[in-house]
NUMAR-191675 format. One line per 2 residues: number of its first residue (from 1); their letters; for each residue z, x, y of N, C-alpha, C, O. Coordinates in pm, 1 decimal. Layout:
BEGIN
NUM = a = Z,X,Y,Z,X,Y,Z,X,Y,Z,X,Y ~ ...
***
This chain:
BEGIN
1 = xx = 0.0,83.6,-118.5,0.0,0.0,0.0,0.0,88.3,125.1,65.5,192.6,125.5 ~ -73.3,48.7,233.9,-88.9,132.1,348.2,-12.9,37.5,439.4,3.5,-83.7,425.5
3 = xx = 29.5,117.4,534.6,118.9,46.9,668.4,43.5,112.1,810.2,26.0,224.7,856.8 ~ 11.8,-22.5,846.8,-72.1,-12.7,1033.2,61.1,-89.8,1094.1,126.7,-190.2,1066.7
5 = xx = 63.3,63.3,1237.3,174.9,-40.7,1321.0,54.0,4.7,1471.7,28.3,115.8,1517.8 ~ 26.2,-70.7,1494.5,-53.9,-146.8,1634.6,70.2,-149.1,1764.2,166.3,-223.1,1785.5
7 = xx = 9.8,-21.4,1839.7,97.8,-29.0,1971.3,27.6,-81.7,2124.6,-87.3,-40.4,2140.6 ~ 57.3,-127.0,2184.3,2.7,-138.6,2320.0,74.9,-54.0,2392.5,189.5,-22.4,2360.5
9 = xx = 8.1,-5.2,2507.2,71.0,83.5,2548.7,147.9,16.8,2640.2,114.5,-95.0,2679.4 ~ 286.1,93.4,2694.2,392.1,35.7,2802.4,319.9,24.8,2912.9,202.7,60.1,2925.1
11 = xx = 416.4,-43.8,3028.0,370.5,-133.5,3166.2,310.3,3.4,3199.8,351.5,106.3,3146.2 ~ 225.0,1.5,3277.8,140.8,107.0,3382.7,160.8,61.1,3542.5,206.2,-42.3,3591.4
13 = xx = 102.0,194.5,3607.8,106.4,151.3,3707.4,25.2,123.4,3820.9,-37.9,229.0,3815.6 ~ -19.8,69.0,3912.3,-89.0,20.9,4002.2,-82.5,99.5,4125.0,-180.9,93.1,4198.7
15 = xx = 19.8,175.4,4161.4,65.3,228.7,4251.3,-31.2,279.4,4378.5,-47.5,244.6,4495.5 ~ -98.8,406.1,4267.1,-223.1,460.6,4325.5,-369.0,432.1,4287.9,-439.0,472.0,4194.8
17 = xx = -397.0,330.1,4416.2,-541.1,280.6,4437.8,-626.7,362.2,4415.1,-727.0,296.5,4387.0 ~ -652.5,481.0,4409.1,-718.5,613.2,4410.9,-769.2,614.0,4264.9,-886.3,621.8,4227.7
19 = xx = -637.1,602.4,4175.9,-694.1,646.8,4014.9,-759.2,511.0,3971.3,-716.9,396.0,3983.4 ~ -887.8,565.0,3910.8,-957.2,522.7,3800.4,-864.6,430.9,3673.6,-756.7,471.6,3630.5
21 = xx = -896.2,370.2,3651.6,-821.0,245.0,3501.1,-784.4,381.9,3405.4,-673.2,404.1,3357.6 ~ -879.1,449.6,3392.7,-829.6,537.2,3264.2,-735.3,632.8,3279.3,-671.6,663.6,3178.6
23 = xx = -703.4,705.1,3415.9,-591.7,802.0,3497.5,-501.9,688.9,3485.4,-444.5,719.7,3380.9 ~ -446.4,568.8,3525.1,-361.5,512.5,3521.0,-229.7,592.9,3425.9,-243.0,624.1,3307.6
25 = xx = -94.7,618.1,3514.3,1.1,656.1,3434.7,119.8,470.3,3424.1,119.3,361.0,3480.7 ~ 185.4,527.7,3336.0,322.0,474.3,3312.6,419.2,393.2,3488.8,444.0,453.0,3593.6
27 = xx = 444.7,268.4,3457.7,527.9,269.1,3619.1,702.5,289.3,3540.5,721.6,304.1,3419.8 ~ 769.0,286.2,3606.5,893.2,288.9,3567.1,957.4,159.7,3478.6,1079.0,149.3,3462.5
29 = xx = 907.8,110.1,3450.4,946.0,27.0,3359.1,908.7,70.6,3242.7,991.2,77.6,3151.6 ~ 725.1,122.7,3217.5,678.6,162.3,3108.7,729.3,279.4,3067.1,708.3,325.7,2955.0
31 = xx = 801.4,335.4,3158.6,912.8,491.1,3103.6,1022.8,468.9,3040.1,1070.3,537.8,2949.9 ~ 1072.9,354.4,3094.6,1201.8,267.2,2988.6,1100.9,218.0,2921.4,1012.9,295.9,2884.7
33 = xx = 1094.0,115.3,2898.7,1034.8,31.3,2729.0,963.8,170.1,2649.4,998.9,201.1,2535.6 ~ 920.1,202.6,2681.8,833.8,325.2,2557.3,949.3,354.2,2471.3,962.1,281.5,2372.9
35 = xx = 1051.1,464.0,2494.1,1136.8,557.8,2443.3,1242.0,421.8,2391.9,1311.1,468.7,2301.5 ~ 1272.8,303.4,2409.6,1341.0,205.9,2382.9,1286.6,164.6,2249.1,1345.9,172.4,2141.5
37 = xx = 1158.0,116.9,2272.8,1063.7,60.9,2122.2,1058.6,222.9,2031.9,1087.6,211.3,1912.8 ~ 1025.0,366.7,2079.3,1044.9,425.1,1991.4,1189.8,395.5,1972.5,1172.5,332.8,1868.0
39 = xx = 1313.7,390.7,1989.3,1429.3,370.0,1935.2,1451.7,293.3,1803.9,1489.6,311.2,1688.2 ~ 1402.8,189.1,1894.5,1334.8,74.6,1732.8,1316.3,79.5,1625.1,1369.1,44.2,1519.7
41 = xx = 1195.8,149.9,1674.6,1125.4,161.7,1540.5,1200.6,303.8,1475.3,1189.4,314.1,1353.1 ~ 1242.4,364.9,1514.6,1312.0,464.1,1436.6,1431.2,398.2,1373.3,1468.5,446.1,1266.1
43 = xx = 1493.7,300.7,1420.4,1616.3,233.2,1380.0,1546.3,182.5,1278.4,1561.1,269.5,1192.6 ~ 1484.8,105.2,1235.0,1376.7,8.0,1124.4,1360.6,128.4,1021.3,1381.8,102.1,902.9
45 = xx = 1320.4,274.5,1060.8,1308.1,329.9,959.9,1120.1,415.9,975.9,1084.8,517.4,915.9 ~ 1040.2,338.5,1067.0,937.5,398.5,1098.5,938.5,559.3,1070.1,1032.2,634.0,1098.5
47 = xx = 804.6,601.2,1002.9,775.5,740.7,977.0,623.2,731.9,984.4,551.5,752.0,886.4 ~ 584.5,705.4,1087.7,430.2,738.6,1073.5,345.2,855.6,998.6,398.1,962.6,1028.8
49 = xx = 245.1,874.4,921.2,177.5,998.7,900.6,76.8,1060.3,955.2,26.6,1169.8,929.5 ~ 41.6,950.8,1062.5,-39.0,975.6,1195.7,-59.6,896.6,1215.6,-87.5,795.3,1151.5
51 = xx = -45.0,940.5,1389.0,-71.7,895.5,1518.0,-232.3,887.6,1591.3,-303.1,988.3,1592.0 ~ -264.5,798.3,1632.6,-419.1,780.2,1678.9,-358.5,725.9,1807.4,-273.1,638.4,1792.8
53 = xx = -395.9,772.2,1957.3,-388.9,721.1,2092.7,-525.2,692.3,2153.0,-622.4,749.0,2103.1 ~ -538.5,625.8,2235.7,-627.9,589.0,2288.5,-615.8,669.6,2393.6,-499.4,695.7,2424.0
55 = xx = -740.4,740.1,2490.1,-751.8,851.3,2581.8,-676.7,800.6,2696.9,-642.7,892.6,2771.3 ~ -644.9,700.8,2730.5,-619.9,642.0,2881.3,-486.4,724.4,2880.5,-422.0,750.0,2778.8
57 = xx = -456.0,759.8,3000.0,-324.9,835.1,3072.5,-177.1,760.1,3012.1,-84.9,833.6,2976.7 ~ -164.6,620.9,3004.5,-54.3,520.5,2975.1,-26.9,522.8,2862.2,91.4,526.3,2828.5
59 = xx = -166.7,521.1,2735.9,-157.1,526.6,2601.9,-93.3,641.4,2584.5,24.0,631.8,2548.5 ~ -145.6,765.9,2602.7,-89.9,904.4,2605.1,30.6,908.7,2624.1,110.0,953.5,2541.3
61 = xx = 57.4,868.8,2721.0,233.8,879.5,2786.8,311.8,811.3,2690.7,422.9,860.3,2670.5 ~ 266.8,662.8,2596.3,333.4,591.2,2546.4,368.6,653.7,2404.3,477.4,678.9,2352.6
63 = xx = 231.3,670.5,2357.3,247.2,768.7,2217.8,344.1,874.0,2200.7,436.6,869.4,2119.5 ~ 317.6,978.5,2287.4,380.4,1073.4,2331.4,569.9,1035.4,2338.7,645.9,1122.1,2295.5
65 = xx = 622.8,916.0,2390.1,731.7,919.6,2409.8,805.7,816.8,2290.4,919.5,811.4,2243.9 ~ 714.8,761.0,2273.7,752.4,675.5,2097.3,718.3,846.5,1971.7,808.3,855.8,1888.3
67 = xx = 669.0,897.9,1966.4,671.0,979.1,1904.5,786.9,1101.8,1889.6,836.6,1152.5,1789.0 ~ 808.1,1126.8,2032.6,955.3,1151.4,2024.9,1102.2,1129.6,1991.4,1202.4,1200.8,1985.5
69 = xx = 1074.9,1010.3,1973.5,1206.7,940.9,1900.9,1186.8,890.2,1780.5,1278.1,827.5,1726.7 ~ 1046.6,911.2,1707.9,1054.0,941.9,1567.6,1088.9,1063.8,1528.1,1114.2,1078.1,1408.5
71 = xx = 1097.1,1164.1,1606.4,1065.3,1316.6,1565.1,922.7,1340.9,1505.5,900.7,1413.6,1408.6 ~ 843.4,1281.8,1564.9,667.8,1298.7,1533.6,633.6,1453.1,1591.5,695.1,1480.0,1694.8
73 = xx = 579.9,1516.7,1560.5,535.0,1633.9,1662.4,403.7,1595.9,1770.3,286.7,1565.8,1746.5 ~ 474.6,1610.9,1890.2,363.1,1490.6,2012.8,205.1,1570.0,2022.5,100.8,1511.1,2050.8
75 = xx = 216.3,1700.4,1995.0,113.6,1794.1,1967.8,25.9,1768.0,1821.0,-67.0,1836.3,1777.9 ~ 76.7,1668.3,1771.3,-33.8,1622.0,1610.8,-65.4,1513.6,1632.0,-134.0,1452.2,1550.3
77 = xx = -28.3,1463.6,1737.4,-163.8,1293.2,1822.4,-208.0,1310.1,1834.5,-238.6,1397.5,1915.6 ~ -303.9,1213.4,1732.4,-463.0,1302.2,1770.3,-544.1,1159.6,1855.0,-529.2,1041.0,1825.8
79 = xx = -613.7,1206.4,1943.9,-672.3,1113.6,2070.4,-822.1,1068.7,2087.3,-916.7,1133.6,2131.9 ~ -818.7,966.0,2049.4,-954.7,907.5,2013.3,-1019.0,861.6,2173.0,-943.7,825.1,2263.4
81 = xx = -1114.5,867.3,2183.1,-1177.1,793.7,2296.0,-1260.0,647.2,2298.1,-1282.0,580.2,2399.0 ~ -1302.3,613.3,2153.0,-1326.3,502.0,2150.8,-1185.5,377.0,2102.2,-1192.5,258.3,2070.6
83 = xx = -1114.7,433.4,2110.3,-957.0,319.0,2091.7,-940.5,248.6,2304.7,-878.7,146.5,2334.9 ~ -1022.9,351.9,2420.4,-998.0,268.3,2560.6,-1085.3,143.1,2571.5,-1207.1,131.5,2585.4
85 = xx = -1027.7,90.0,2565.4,-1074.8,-57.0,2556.7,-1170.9,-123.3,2493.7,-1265.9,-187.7,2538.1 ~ -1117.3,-88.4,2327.3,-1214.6,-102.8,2238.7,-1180.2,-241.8,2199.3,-1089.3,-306.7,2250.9
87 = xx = -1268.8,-288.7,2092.4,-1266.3,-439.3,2021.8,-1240.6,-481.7,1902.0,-1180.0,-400.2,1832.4 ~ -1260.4,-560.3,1864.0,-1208.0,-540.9,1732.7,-1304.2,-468.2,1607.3,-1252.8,-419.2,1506.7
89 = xx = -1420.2,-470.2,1627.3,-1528.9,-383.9,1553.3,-1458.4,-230.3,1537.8,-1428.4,-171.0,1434.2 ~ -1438.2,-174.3,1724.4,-1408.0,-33.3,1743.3,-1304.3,21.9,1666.2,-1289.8,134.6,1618.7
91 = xx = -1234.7,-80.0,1663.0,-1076.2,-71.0,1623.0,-1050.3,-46.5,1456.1,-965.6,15.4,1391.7 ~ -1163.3,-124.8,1423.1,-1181.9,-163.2,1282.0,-1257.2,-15.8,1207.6,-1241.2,22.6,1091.7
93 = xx = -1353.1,56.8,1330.2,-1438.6,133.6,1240.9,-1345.8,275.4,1244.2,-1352.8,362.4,1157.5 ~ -1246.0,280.4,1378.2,-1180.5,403.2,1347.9,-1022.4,417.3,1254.2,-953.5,510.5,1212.8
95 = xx = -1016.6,285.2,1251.8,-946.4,242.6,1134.0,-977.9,293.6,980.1,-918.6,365.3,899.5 ~ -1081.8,231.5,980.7,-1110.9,265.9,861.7,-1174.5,390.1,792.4,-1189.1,427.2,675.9
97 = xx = -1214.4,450.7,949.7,-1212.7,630.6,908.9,-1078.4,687.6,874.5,-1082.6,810.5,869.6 ~ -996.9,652.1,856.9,-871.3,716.7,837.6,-859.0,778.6,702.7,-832.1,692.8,618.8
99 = xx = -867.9,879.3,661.5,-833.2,958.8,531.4,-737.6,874.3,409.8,-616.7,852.4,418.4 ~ -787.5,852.6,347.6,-703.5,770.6,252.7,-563.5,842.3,203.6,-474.6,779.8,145.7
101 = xx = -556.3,993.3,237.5,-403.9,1032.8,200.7,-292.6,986.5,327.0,-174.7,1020.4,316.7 ~ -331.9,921.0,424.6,-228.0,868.8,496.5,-244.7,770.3,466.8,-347.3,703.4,454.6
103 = xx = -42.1,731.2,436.9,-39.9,596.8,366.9,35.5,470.2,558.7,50.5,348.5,569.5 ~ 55.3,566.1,645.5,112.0,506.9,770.8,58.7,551.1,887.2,77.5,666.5,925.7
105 = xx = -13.8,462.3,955.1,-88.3,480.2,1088.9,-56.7,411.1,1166.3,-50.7,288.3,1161.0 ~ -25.2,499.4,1272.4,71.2,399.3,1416.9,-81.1,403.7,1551.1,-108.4,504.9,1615.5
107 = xx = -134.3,309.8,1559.6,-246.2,335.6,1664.6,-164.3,258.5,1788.2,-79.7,169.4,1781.6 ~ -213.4,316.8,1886.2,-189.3,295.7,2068.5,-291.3,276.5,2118.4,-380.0,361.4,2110.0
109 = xx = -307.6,171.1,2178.7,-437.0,67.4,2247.3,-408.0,-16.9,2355.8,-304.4,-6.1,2421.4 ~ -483.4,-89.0,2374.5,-500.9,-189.6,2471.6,-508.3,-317.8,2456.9,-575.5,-348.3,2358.3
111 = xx = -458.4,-422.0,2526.0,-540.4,-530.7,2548.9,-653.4,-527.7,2595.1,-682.9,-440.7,2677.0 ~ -756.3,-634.6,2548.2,-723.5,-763.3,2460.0,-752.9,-709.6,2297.7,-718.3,-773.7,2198.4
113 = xx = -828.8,-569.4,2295.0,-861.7,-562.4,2149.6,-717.6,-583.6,2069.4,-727.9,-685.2,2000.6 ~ -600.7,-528.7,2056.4,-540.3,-547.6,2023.4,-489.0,-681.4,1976.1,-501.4,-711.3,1857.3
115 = xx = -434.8,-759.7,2058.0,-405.9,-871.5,2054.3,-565.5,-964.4,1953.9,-562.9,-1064.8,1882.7 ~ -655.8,-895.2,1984.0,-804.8,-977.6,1889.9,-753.5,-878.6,1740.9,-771.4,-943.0,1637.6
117 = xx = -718.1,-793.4,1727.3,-745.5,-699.3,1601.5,-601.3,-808.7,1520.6,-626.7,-891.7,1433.3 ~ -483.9,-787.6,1564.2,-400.4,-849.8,1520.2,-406.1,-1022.8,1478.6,-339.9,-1060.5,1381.9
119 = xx = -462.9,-1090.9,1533.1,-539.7,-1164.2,1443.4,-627.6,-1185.5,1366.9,-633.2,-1293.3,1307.7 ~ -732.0,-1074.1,1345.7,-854.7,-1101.9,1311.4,-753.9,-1036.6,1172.8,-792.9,-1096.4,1072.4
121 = xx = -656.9,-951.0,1140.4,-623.3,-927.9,1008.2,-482.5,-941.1,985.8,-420.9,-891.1,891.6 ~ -428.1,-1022.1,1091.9,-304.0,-1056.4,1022.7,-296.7,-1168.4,1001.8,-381.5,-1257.1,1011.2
123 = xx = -162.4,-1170.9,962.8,-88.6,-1298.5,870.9,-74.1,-1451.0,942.8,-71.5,-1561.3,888.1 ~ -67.6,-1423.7,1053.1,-26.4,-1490.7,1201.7,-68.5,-1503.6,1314.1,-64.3,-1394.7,1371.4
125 = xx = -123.5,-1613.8,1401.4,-151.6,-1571.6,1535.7,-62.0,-1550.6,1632.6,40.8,-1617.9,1640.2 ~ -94.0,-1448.5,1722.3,-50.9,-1449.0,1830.3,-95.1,-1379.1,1959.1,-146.0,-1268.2,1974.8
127 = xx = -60.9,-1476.6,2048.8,-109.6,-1578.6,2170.4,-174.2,-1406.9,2223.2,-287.2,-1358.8,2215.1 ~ -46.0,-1351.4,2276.4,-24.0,-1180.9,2322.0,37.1,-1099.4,2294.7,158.2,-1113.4,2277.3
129 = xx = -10.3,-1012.3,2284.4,79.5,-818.3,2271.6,114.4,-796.0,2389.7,44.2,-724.0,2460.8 ~ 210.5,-843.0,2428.4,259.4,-733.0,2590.3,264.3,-592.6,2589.2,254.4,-515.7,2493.5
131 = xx = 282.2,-568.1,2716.9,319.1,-422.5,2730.5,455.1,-355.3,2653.4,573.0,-388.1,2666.8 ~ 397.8,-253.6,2571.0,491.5,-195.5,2455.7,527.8,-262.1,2297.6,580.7,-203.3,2203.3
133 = xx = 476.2,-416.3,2305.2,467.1,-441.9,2170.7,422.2,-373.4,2087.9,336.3,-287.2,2106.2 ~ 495.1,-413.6,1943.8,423.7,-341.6,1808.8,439.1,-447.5,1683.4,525.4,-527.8,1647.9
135 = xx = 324.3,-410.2,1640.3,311.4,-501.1,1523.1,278.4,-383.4,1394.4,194.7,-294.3,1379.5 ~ 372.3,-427.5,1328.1,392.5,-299.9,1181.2,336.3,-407.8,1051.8,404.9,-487.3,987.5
137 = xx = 246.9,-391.0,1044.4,177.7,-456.1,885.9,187.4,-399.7,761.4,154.6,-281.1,766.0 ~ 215.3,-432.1,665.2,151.0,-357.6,574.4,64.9,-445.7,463.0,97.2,-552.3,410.6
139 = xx = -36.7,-378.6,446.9,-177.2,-394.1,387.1,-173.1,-346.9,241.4,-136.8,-236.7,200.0 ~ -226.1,-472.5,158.8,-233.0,-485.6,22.9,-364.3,-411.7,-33.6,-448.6,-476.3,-95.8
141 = xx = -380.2,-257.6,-6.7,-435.1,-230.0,1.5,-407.5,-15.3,-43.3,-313.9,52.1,-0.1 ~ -506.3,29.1,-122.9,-468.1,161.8,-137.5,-572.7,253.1,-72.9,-587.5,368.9,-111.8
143 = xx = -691.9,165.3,90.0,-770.3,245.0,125.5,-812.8,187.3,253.6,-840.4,67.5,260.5 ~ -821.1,280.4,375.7,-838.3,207.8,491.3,-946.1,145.3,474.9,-945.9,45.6,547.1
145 = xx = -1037.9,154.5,415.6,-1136.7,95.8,476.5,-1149.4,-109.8,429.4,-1221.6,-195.5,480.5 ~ -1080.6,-117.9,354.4,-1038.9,-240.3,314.3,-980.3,-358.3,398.5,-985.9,-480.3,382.6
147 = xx = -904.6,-255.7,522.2,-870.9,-327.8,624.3,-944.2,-429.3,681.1,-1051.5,-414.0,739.3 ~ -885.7,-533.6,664.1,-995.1,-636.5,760.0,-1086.0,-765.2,626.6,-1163.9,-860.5,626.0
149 = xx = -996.9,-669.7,522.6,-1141.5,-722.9,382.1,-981.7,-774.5,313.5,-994.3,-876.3,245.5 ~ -859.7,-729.3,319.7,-772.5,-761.7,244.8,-658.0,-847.5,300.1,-666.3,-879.1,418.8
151 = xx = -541.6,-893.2,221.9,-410.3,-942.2,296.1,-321.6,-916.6,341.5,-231.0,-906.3,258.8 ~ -288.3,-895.4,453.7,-160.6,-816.4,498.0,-57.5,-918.9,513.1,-78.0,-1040.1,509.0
153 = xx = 92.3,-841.9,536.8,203.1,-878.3,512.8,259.2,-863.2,674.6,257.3,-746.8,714.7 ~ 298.7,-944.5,752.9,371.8,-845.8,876.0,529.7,-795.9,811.7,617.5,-858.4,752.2
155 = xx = 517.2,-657.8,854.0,701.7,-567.3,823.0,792.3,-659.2,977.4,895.6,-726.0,972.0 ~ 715.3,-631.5,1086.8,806.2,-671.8,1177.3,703.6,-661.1,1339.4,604.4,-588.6,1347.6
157 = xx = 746.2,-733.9,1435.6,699.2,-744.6,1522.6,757.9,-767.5,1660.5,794.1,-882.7,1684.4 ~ 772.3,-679.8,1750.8,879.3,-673.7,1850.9,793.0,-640.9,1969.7,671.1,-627.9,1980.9
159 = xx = 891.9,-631.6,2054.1,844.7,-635.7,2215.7,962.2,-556.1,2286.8,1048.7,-490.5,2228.7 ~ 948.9,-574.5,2425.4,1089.0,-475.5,2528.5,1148.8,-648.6,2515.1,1258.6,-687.8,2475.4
161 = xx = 1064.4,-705.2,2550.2,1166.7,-879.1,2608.1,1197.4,-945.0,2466.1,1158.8,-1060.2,2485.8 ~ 1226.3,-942.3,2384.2,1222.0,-1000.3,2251.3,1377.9,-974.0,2278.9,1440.3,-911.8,2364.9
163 = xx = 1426.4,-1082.9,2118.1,1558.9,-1118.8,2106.3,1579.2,-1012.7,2046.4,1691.9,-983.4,2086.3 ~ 1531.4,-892.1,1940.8,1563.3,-820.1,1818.0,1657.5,-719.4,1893.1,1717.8,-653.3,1808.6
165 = xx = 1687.6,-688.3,2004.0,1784.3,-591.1,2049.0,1928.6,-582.7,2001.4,1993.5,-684.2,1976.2 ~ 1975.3,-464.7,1990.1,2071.8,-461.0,1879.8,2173.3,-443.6,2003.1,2294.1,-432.4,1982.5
***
């Protein structure tokens, strides 16, 4: 069985009119919720075997600081460029490039693909992925590329505003 946990990246910021959508960093909120949801998910037990980020500045920052509170090494994220504001096809094809010896892949993305990917193969709809949600699946399945072709299970699904806070 393989396990996909689907991140959006934390709040960003607007601040500076100047940067481009993809420079966009983290605002201070998305500096709290990141390192909070990594808390989380380290509390749950999360051990990713790789990390896939999406190039944008926010994804980076988010990966990067959820990875730290797994004890991930933030230097073995490896950074895709078609995960910035990809769809559910994009999502699906670098998905399913994934080496079949990783049995846990934590990807960092965007809305709306996200929020479209998470229905198009999970268990459940839902409406939105906010900023810093994660959705941890695991897939009845012993090969990425099946994703999308098989049944998944949701492990768990949280947010910064959610009740699950301990």
């Amino acid at each position: 069985m393989k396990e996909l946990i689907l991140v959006r990246h934390a709040k960003s910021s607007w601040k500076d009119p100047t940067l481009s959508d993809h420079e966009r960093p983290l605002n201070k909120r998305g500096k709290r919720d990141a390192p909070e949801m990594g808390e989380r998910l380290a509390r749950s037990g999360c051990d990713p075997d790789l990390m896939v980020t999406s190039s944008a500045i926010r994804a980076l920052e988010t990966a990067r600081s959820v990875a730290g509170k797994l004890g991930y090494p933030r230097e073995s994220i490896a950074v895709e460029e078609r995960l910035f504001h990809a769809g559910v096809a994009e999502l699906l094809q670098v998905i399913r490039g994934v080496e079949d010896s990783v049995d846990s892949l934590m990807l960092f993305g965007h809305n709306p693909g996200l929020t479209d990917l998470a229905n198009h193969i999970g268990p459940r709809e839902i409406l939105n992925m906010p900023t810093c949600a994660v959705l941890h699946l695991g897939l009845k399945s012993a090969s990425w590329t099946e994703v999308g072709k098989t049944p998944v299970d949701e492990v768990m699904y949280d947010y910064p505003k959610s009740n699950l806070r301990d």
